[in-house]
C-alpha positions in Angstrom: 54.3 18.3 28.0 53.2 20.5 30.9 51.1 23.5 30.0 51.8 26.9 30.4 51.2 29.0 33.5 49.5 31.9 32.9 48.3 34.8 35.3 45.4 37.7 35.1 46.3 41.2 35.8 43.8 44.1 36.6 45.6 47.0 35.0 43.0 49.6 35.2 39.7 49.3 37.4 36.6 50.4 35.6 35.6 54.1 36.4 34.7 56.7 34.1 36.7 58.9 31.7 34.6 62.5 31.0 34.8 63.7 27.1 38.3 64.8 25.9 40.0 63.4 28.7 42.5 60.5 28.5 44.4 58.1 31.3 47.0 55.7 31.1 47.0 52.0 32.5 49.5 50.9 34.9 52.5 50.1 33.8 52.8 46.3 33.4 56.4 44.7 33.7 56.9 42.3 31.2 60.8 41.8 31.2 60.3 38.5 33.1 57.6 36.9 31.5 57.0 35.1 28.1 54.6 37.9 27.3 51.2 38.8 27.2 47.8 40.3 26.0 46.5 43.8 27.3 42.8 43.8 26.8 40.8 47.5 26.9 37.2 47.3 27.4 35.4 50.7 26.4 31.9 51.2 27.6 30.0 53.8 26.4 26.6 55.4 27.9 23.8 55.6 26.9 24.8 58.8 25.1 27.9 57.6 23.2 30.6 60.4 22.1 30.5 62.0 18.8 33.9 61.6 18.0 34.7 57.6 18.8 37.8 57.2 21.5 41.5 55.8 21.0 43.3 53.4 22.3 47.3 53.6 21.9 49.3 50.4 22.9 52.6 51.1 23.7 56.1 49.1 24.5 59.6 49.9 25.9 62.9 48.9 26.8 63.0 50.3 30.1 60.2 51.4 32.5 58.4 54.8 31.9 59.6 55.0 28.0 56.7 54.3 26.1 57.3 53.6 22.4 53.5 53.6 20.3 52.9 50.0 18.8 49.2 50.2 17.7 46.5 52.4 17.6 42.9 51.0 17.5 39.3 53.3 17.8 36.5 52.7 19.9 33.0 53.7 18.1 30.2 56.0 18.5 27.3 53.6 19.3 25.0 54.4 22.4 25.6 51.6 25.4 27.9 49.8 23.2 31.2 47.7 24.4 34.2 47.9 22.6 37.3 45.4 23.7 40.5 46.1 21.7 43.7 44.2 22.3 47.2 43.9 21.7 49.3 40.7 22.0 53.1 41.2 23.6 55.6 38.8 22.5 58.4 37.2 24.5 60.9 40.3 23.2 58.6 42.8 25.0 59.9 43.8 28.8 57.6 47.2 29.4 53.9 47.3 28.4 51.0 50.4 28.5 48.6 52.0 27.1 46.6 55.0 26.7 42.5 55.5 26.5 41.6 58.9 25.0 38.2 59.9 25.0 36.2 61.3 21.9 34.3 64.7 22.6 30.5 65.2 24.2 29.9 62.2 26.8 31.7 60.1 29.2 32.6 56.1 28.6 33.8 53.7 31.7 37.2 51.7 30.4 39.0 49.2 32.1 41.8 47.0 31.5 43.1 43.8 31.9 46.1 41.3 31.1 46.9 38.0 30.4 50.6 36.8 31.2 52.1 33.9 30.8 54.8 33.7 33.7 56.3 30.0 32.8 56.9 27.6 29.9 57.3 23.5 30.6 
């Protein structure tokens, strides 16, 4: 049996997010794959916010619609790293997310993928 091939995706280069603000990853297209995982990595300073920030995993059907899957929180510890992930299964064709920062101080989030593009 051959294994998998698999591919990484950048999704969102690291750079900072300012208190209350949020941003959304690029979409990732998924309808020709055999699915993936969508990794956030939330960095916070050495200042962390006071309220801890939100991640929201969303799927959909068609590009743009964005149908909410998961929602998983950051925390509130000074200069700690945070890496929440969701898995996408073969039925999945649109993938995204959004990172919404808590309130007071700025993180630095990123995000990544894993696909797998072929099956033996």
């Amino acid at each position: 049996m051959t294994a998998p091939t698999k591919t990484a995706k950048t999704l969102l280069t690291s750079q900072s997010l300012a208190a209350g603000a949020s941003i959304s990853i690029t979409e990732w297209d998924l309808s020709g794959k055999w699915g993936g995982i969508l990794f956030i990595k939330i960095t916070n300073g050495s200042s962390a916010p006071t309220t801890a920030p939100t991640v929201k995993f969303y799927a959909g059907e068609n590009s743009g619609v964005k149908r909410q899957t998961y929602v998983v929180s950051g925390d509130t510890v000074n200069s700690s790293i945070s890496e929440p992930w969701f898995e996408y299964s073969i039925g999945f064709m649109f993938a995204n997310a959004t990172i919404t920062n808590g309130a007071t101080n700025a993180i630095t989030v990123e995000a990544y993928g894993q696909e797998v593009t072929s099956v033996a």
